[in-house]
N, C-alpha and C positions, 0 to 999 in steps of 0.2 A: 406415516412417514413417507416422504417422498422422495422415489430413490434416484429417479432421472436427475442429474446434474445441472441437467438446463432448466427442467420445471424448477428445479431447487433455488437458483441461481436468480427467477425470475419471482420465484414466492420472498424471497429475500429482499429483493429489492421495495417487494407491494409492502411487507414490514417495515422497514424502512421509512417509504413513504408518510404509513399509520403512525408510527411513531413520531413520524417530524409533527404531524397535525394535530400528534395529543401535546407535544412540544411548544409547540407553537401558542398553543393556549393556554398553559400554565406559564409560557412567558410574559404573558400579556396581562397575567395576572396578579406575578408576585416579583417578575423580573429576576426571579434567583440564576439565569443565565441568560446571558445577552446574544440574541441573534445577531448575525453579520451579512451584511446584504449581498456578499460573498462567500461562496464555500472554498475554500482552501483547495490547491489543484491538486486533486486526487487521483491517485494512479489507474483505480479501479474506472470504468467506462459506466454510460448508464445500463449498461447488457453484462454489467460484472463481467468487463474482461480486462485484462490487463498486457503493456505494451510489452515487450522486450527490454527495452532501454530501461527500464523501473524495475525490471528481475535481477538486471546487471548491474545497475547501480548498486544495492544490495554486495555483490563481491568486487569492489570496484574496479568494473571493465567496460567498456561501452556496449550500446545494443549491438553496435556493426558486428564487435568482436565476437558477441553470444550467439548473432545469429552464423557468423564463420564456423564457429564451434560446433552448431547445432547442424550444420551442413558439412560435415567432417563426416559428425555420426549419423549420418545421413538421414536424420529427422527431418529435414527441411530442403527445400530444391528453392532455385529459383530460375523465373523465366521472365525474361523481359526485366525490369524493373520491380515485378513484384513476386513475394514467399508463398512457397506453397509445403502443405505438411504431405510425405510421403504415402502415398494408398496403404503403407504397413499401419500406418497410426490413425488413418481418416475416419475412424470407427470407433477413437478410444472419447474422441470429445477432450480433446487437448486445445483443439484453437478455435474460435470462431471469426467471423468476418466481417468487419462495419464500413458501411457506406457511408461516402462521406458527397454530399450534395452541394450544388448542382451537378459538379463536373463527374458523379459516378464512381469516384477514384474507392479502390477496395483494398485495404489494410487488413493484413492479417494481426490475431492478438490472441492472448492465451486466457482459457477459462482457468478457475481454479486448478481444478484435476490435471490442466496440463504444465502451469506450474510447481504445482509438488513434481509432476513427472521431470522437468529442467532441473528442480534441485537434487534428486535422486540422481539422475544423469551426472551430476557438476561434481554430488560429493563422492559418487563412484571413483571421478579421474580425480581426488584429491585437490576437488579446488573448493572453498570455503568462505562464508560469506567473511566481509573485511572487518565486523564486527568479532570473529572470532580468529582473527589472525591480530590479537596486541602487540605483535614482534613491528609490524608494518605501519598499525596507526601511529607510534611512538617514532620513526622515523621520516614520517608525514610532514610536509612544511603544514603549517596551520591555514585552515581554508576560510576564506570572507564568505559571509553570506550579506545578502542585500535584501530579498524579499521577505515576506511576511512571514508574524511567528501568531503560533495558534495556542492557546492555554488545554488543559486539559479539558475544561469545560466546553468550550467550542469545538474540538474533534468530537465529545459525545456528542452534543449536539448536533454536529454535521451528520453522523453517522445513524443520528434516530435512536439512540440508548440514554434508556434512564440515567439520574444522577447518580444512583450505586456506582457507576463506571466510570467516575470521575475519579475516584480512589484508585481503583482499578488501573487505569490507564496510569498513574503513575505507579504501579507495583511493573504495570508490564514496562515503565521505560527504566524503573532499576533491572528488572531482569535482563534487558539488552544491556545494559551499561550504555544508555545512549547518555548521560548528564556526565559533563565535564568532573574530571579531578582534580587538576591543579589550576582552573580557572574559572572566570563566571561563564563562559561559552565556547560552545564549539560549533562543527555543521550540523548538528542535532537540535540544539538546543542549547538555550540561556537564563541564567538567574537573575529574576528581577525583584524589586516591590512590588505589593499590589497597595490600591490605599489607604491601607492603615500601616501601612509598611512592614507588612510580613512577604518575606519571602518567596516567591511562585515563578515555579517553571513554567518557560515557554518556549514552543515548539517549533523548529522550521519544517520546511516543506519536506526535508528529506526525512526529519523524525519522527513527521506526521504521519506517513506514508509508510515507514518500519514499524508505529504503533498500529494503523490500520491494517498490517497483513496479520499481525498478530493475533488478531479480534478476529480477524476472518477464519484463520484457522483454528479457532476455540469453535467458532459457528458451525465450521464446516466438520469439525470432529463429534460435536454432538447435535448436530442434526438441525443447528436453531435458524 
């Protein structure tokens, strides 16, 4: 078992990889999932890290505001233009840092571990992701979505997981309640045909992105 976060985080990814490639070739084989010459923008970095603005989105507030928040509780400073995490946390392995080339420019962004640690912080003060506040969505004017929607087949497949997890991934979008109730769609997702004209959910980028933390945190509870 590997306990360091970051070996973990980076053995994660090389699975990942292994499975797009055994993927890959049983697409080419039987075509029972259609690759997309695109992967869907995923929140997660290729260093498995993740931004702020994608944590906040989650309890619908901005990054600006989360990262205001998180510099309140003085998790976070900032100097010049850019965040830095306080020396009390710089040892817990909460954020890492990616370069972004040519011009050098260094963006902070949160590992696993240091998101659980934001949500633990968030639902300490009583604040709650917007999936679990129904009082709020129901007085929501209705949101358009324009970009792309992803079936459950294509997120497993983006993500490197066998077909079992195509079931799966719709068990986990009942458990959030992300599928519409009184209509064929919402910012989650939309009902459509597929063709033989049965029924199939499909996914936008925001409800891609709530089923992808979801899988993460199974992963990251039991070790895989």
């Amino acid at each position: 078992m590997i306990t360091d976060p970051v070996q973990r985080a980076k053995r994660w990814i090389e699975e990942q990889e292994e499975h797009q490639v055994k993927l890959d070739k049983e697409v080419k084989k039987n075509e029972v999932l259609k690759p997309k010459a695109e992967k869907y923008d995923r929140y997660l970095s290729s260093k498995g890290l993740i931004t702020i603005t994608e944590i906040a989105k989650e309890y619908g507030m901005s990054g600006v505001k989360l990262n205001q928040f998180l510099r309140d509780k003085r998790v976070i400073y900032k100097r010049g233009n850019k965040w830095f995490i306080y020396q009390k946390y710089a040892n817990e392995r909460y954020v890492g840092y990616e370069v972004y080339l040519p011009e050098g420019r260094r963006s902070l962004k949160w590992t696993p571990e240091g998101e659980m640690f934001i949500r633990e912080l968030l639902e300490n003060n009583n604040i709650k992701p917007v999936l679990e506040q129904p009082q709020q969505l129901t007085v929501q004017e209705p949101v358009k979505y324009s970009g792309k929607y992803y079936t459950a087949s294509s997120i497993a497949y983006n993500l490197g997981l066998s077909e079992e997890w195509i079931i799966k991934i719709g068990e986990i979008a009942n458990n959030l309640k992300l599928k519409p109730r009184f209509s064929d769609e919402n910012i989650y997702c939309r009902k459509t045909l597929d063709d033989n004209g049965f029924p199939r959910w499909e996914y936008t980028q925001y409800g891609a992105a709530l089923i992808e933390n979801e899988i993460n945190k199974f992963r990251l509870a039991n070790q895989i």
